[in-house]
Legacy VTK file of the C-alpha trace (Angstrom):
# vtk DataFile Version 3.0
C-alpha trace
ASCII
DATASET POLYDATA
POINTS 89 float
-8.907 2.569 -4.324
-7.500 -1.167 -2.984
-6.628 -2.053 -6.700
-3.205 -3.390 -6.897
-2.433 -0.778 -9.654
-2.671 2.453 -6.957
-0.781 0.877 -4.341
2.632 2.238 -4.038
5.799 -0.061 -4.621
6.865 0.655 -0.810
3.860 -0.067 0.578
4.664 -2.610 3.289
3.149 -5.957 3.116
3.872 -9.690 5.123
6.205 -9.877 3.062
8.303 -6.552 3.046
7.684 -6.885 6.765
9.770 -10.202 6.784
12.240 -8.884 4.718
12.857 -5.875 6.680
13.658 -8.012 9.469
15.578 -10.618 8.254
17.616 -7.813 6.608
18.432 -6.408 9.873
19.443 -9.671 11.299
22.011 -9.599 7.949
23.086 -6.286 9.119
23.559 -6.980 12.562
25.467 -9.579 11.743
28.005 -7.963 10.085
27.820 -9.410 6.652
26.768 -6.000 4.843
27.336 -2.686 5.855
25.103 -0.750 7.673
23.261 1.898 6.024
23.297 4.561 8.718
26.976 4.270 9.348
28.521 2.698 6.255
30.054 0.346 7.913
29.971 -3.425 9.034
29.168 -3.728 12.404
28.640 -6.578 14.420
25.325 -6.622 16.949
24.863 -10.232 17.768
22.209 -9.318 20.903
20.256 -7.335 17.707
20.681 -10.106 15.809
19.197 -12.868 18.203
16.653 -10.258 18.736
15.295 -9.744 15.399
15.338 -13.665 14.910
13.538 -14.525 18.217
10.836 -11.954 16.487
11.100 -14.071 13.543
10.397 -16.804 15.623
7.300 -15.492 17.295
5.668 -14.090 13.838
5.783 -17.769 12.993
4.199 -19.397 15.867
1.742 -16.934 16.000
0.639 -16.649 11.878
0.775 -20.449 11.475
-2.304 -21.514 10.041
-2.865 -18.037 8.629
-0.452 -17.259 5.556
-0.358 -17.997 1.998
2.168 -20.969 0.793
4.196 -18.145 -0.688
4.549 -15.745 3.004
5.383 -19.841 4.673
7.882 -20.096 2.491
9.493 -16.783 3.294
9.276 -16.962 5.981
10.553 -20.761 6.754
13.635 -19.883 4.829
14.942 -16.496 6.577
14.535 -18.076 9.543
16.891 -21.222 8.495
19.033 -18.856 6.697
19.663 -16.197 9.641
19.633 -19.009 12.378
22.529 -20.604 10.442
24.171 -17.631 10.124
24.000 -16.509 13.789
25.090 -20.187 14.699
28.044 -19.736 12.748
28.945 -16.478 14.058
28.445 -17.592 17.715
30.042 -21.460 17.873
LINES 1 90
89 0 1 2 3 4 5 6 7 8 9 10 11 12 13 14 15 16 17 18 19 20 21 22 23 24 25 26 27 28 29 30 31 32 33 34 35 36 37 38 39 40 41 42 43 44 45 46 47 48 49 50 51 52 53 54 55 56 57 58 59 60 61 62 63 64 65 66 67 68 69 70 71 72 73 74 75 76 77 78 79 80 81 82 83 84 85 86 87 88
């Protein structure tokens, strides 16, 4: 029953997890629309939130993911910092 085959494509994994969030920092940004209102809207306390969660998941996994969920994760965290620096200077 773990066999890759019968897992479902929306099971959540590290990686879907990290996703998630650094999707919702995109959203609260304001660079795509929401998908509960259908519109852009602008949350930068969300934003910082989601990112400072980022943050943490880092600190506390180092040592403990694959090169792959490192990468992901090392690269929505420079891509969403950038963008909420730009949004905030």
């Amino acid at each position: 029953m773990s066999d890759k085959k019968n897992q479902s494509s929306s099971e959540i994994n590290f990686e879907t997890f990290i996703l998630s969030l650094g999707t919702a920092v995109i959203i609260s940004l304001g660079e795509v629309e929401n998908p509960v209102s259908g519109k852009k809207e602008k949350n930068l306390p969300s934003a910082k939130q989601h990112i400072d969660i980022l943050e943490i998941l880092s600190l506390k996994t180092a040592g403990n993911l694959t090169a792959q969920e490192k990468k992901l994760l090392d690269e929505i965290l420079y891509e969403t910092r950038l963008k909420y620096i730009q949004q905030t200077s």
